[in-house]
C-alpha positions as CSV (number, residue, x, y, z in Angstrom):
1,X,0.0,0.0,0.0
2,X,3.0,2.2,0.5
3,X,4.8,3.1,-2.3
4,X,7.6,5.7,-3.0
5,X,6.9,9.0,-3.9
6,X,9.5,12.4,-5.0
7,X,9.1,14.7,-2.6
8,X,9.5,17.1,-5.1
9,X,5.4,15.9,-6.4
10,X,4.0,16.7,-2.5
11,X,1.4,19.5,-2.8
12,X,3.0,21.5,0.5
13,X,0.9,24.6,-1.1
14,X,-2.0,22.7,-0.3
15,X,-0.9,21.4,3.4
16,X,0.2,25.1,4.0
17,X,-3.8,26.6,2.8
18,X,-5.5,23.7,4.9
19,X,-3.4,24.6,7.9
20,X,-3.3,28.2,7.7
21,X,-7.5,27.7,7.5
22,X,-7.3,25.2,10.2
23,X,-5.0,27.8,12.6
24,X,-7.8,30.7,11.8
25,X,-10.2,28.0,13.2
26,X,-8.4,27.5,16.5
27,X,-7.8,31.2,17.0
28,X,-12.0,31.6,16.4
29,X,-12.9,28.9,18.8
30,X,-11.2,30.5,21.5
31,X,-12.7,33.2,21.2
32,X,-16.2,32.5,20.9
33,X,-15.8,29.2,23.7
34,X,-12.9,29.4,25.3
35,X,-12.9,26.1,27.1
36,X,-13.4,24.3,23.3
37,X,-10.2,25.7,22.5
38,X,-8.1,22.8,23.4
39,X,-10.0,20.1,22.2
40,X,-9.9,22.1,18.8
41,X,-6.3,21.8,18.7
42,X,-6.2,18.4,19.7
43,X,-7.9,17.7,16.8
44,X,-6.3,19.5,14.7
45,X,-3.1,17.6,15.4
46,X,-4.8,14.5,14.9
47,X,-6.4,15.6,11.9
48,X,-3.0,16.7,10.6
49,X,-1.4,13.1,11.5
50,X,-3.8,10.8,9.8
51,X,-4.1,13.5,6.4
52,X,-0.3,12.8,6.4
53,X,-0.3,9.0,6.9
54,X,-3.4,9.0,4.4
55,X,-1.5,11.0,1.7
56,X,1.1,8.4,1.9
57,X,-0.9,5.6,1.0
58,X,-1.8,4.6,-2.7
59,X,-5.7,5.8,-2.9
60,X,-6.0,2.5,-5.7
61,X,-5.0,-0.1,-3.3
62,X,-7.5,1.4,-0.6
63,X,-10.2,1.8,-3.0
64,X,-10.2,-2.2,-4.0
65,X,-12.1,-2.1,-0.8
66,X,-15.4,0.0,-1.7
67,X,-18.1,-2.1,-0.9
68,X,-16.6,-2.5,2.5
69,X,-16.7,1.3,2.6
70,X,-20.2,1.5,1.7
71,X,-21.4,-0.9,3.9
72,X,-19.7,0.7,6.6
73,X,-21.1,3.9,5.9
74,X,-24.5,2.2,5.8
75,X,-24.2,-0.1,9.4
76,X,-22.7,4.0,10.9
77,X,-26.0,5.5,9.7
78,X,-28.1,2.7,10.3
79,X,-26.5,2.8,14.0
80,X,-27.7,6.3,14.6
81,X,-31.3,6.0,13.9
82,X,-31.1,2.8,16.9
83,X,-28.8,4.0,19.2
84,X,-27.9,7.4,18.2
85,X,-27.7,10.3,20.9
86,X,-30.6,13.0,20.8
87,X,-29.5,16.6,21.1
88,X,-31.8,19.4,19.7
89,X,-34.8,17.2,18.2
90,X,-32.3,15.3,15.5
91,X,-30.2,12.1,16.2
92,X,-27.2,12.5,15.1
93,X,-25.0,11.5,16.9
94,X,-23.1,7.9,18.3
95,X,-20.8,7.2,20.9
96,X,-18.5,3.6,20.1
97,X,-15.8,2.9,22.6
98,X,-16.1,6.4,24.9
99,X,-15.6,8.4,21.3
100,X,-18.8,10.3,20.3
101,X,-18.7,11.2,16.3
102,X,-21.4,12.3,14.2
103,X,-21.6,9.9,11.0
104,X,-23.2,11.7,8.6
105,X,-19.8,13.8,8.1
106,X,-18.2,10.6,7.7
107,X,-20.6,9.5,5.0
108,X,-19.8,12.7,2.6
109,X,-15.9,11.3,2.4
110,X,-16.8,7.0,2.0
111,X,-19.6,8.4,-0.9
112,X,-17.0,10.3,-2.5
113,X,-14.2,7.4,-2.3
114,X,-17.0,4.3,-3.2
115,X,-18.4,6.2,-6.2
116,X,-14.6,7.0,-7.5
117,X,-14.2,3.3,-7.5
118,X,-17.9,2.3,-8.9
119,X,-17.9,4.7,-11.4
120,X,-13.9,4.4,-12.6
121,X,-14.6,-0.1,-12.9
122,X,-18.4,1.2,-15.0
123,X,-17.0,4.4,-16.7
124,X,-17.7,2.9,-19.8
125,X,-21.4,2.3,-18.9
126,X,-22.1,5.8,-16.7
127,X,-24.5,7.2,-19.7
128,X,-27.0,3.5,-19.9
129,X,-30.1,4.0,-18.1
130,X,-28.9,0.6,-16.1
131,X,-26.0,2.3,-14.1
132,X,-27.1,5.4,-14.1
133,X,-30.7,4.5,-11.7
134,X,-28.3,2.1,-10.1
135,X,-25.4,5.0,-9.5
136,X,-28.7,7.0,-8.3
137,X,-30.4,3.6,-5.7
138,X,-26.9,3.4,-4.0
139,X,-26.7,7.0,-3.4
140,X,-30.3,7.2,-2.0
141,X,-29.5,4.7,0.2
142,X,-27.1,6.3,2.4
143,X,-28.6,9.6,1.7
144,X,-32.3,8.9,3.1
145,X,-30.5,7.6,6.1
146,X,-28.5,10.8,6.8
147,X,-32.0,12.7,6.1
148,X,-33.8,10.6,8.5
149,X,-32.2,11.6,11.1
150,X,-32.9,14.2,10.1
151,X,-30.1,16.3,8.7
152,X,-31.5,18.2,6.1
153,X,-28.6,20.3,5.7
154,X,-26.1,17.4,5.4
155,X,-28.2,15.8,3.1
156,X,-28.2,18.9,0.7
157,X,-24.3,19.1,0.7
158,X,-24.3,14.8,0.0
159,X,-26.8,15.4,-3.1
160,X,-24.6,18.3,-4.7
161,X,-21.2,16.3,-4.4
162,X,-22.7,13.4,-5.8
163,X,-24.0,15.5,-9.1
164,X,-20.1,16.8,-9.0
165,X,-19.2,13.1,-8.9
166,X,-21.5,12.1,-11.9
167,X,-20.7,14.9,-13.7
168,X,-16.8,14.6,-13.1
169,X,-17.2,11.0,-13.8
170,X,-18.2,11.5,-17.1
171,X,-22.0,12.2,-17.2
172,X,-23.2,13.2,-20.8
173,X,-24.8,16.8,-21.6
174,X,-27.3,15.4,-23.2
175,X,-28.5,13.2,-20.3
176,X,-27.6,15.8,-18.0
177,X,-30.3,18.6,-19.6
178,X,-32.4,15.9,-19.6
179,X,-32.5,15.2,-15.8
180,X,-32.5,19.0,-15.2
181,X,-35.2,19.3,-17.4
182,X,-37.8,16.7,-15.2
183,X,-35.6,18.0,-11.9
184,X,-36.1,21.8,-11.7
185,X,-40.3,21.8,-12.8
186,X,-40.4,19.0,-10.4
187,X,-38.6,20.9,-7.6
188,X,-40.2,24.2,-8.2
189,X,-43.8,22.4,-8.0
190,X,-42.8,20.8,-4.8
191,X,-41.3,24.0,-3.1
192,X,-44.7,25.5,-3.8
193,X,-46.7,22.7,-2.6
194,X,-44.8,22.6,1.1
195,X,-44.7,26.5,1.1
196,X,-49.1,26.1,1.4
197,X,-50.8,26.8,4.8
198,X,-52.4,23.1,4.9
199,X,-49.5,21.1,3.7
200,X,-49.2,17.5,4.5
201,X,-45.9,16.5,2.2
202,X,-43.9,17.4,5.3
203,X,-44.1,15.0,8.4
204,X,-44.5,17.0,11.8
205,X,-40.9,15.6,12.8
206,X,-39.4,17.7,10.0
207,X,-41.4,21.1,10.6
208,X,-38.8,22.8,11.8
209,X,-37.2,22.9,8.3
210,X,-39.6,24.0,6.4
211,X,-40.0,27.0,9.1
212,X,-36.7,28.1,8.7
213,X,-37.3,28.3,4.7
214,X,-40.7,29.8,5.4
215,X,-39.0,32.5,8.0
216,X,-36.4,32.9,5.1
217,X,-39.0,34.0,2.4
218,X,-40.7,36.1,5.1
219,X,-38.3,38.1,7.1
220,X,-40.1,40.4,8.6
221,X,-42.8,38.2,10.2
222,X,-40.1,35.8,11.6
223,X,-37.5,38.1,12.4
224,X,-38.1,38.1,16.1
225,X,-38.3,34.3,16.0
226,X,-36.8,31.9,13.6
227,X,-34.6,35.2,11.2
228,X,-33.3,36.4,14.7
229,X,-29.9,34.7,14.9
230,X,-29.1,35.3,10.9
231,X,-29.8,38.8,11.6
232,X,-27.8,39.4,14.5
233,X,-24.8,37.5,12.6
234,X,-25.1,40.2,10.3
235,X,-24.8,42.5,12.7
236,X,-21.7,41.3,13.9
237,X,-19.8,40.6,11.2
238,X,-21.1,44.5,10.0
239,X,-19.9,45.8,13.2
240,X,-16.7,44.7,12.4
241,X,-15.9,47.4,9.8
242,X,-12.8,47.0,7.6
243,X,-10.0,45.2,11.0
244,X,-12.5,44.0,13.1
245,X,-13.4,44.9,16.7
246,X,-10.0,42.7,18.2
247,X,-9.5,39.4,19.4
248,X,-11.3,38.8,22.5
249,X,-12.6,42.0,23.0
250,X,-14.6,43.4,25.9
251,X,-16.7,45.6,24.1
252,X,-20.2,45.8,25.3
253,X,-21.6,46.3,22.1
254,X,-20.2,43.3,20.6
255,X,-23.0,41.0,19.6
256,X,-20.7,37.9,20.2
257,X,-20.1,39.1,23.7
258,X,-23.6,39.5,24.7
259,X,-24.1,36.0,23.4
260,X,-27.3,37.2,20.7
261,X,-25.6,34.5,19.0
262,X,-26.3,30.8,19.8
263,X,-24.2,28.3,18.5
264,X,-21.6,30.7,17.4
265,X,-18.5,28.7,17.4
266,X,-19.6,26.4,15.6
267,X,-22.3,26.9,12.1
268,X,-21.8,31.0,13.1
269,X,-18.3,30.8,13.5
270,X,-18.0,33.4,10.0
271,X,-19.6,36.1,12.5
272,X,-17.3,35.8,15.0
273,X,-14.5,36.3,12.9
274,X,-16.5,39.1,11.0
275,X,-16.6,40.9,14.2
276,X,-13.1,40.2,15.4
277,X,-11.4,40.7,12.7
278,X,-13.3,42.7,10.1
279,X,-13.8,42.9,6.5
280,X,-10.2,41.6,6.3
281,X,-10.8,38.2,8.3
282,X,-13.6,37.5,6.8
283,X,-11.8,37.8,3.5
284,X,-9.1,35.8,4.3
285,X,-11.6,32.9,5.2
286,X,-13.0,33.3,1.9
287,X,-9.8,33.3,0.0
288,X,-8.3,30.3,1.7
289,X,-11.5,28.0,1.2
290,X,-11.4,29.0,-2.3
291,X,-7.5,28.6,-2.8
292,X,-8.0,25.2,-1.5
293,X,-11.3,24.3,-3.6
294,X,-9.3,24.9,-6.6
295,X,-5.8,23.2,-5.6
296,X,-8.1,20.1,-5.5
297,X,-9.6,20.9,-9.3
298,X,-6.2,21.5,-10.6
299,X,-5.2,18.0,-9.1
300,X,-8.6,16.3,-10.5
301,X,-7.5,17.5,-13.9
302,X,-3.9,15.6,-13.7
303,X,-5.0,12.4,-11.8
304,X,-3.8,9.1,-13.2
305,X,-7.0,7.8,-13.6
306,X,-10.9,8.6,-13.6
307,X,-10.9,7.4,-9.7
308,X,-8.3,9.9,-8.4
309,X,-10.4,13.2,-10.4
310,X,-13.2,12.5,-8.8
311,X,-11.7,12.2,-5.5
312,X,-10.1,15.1,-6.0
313,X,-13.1,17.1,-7.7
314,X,-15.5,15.5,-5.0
315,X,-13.4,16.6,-1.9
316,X,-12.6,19.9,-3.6
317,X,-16.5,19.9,-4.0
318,X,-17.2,19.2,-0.7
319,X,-15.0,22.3,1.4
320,X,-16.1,24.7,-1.4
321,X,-19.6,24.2,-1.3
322,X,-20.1,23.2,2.3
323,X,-18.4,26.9,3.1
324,X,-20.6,28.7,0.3
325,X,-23.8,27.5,2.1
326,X,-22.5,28.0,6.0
327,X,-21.3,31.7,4.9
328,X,-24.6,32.1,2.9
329,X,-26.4,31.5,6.1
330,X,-24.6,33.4,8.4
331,X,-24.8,36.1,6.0
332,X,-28.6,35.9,5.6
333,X,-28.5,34.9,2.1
334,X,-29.8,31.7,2.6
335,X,-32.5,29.8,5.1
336,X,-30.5,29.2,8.0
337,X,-28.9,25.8,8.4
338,X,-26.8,23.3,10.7
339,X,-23.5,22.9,8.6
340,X,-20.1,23.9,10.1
341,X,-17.4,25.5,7.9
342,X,-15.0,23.4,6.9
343,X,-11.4,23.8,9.4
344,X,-13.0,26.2,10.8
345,X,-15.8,25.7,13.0
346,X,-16.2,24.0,15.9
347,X,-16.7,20.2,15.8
348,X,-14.2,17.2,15.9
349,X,-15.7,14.8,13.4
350,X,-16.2,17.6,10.6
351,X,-12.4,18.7,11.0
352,X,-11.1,15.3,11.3
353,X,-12.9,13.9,8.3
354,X,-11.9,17.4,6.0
355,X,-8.0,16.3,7.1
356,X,-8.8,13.2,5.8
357,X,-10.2,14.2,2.4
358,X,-7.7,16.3,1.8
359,X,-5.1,13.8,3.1
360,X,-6.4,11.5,-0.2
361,X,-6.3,14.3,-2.1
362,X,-2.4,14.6,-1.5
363,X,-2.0,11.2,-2.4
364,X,-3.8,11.7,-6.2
365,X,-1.7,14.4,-6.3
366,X,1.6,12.4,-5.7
367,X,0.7,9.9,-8.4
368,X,-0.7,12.6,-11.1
369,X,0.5,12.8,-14.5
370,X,3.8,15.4,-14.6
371,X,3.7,17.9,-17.4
């Protein structure tokens, strides 16, 4: 499984981007939970070790063992609906062997690495009807399980990587328009049908959701209710100005400091640092994430093989669009959602599993093709 690489092929550029956004994410955590702060950087450092061990290992040899991935994701998900810890109305969580992990982030990196596999030993057969519904039953599989638990926002982030994965595998246009063309009518009808008064699509376990899309669409009915916490983010991260307010400030008028924010080191970590550190943190956040988004592309397009792109292209995928949707929220430019940002927020299991990713990623990038 170990082979020997030319140090002169490592991506450091990347490792120095993921740290530098993994660093801004220790700094932010101490500030908005102090006590968090250590644990942050103990995963970090773990994180750190097993993306290095990873991006030593050939991803081929690991991926003869998909279907042992994917049932693994499955028994993980399936494990949280029976014996998966409650917290805030959704079970998401499982605790094996004193550690307690959260599955469903997990699942985003075992799709991403069984599908590379599945679609590089059918890629001549990804545009029949045959592997295309069974590309789409194997995905829903996993997927309805994350949902169930429910994890709406999750499940969002799992659909979009896997049309990056079809699409990256080698998807035709022409089937493409086609699905879009049944998808969107058929989405726009159904947003309109939950959005009624007297809906019944939506069971009474998942309300909540459609609330916050409802309180999203009407903002100034809901804004002392469900909007609140999106609009004080934008508060803070406003208040901030062009440098910030200063780390760990004792302001009185800082929103963070007055704790208007709930979960703020974790999915509102982007106000935190908007306050903090200004127009100028916030930018830097944003620059990073999309330095690192596109390292991955650039290694997608010089894999070896049709496996290691859409590795790459899915975990690239993953950071970019997971960010664009937790800074869209905190923001206020989208209905408010649970997903962390990646290295940055709060939460063992996202950062270790983002280490991991991009730990694979190196590893495509040691065996690409040199110009």
């Amino acid at each position: 499984m170990l082979k020997q690489y030319k140090i002169r092929h490592y991506d450091f550029k990347l490792v120095v981007l993921v740290v530098a956004l993994a660093v801004i994410g220790i700094v932010a955590v101490g500030s908005a939970e102090p006590a968090l702060q250590n644990r942050q950087i103990a995963g970090f450092a773990f994180g750190l070790f097993l993306m290095l061990v990873i991006s030593l290992f050939d991803y081929s040899t690991l991926l003869n063992l998909y279907w042992l991935m994917y049932l693994f994701n499955l028994v993980l998900l399936i494990l949280v609906i029976v014996m998966g810890d409650d917290a805030k109305g959704s079970q998401r969580w499982l605790e094996m062997a004193g550690i307690r992990f959260q599955p469903s982030e997990v699942a985003k990196i075992l799709i991403i690495l069984f599908f590379a596999q599945f679609i590089y030993k059918h890629k001549d057969q990804l545009n029949s009807f045959k592997y295309i519904s069974l590309c789409v039953i194997l995905f829903a599989v996993p997927a309805l399980l994350v949902g169930y638990q429910p994890d709406l926002s999750t499940t969002i982030v799992i659909c979009l990587i896997f049309c990056v994965i079809m699409f990256t595998g080698g998807l035709s246009w022409k089937v493409i328009g086609g699905i879009l063309a049944v998808a969107i009518p058929v989405f726009l009808i159904f947003m309109y049908l939950i959005l009624q008064p007297d809906q019944t699509i939506i069971p009474e376990k998942h309300m909540y959701q459609l609330n916050r899309i409802i309180s999203f669409f009407n903002k100034e009915e809901f804004a002392n209710s469900l909007g609140y916490q999106q609009e004080y983010s934008v508060m803070a991260i406003g208040s901030g100005q062009l440098t910030g307010k200063g780390y760990k400030n004792n302001e009185i008028s800082s929103v963070k400091n007055a704790d208007f924010i709930a979960e703020q080191q974790t999915d509102f970590i982007f106000a935190v640092i908007g306050e903090e550190f200004g127009f100028v943190g916030a930018c830097a956040v944003i620059v990073l994430v999309l330095l690192i988004s596109v390292e991955c592309m650039l290694i997608a397009r010089r894999a070896k093989d049709l496996a290691g792109t859409i590795i790459a292209a899915g975990i690239g995928a993953m950071i970019g669009l997971q960010a664009f949707i937790n800074i869209g929220v905190v923001t206020y430019l989208l209905p408010n959602t649970g997903l962390p940002l990646p290295f940055v927020s709060y939460g063992l299991t996202s950062l270790v599993s983002c280490f991991i990713g991009i730990g694979f990623v190196l590893n495509v990038g040691l065996q690409c093709r040199q110009k």
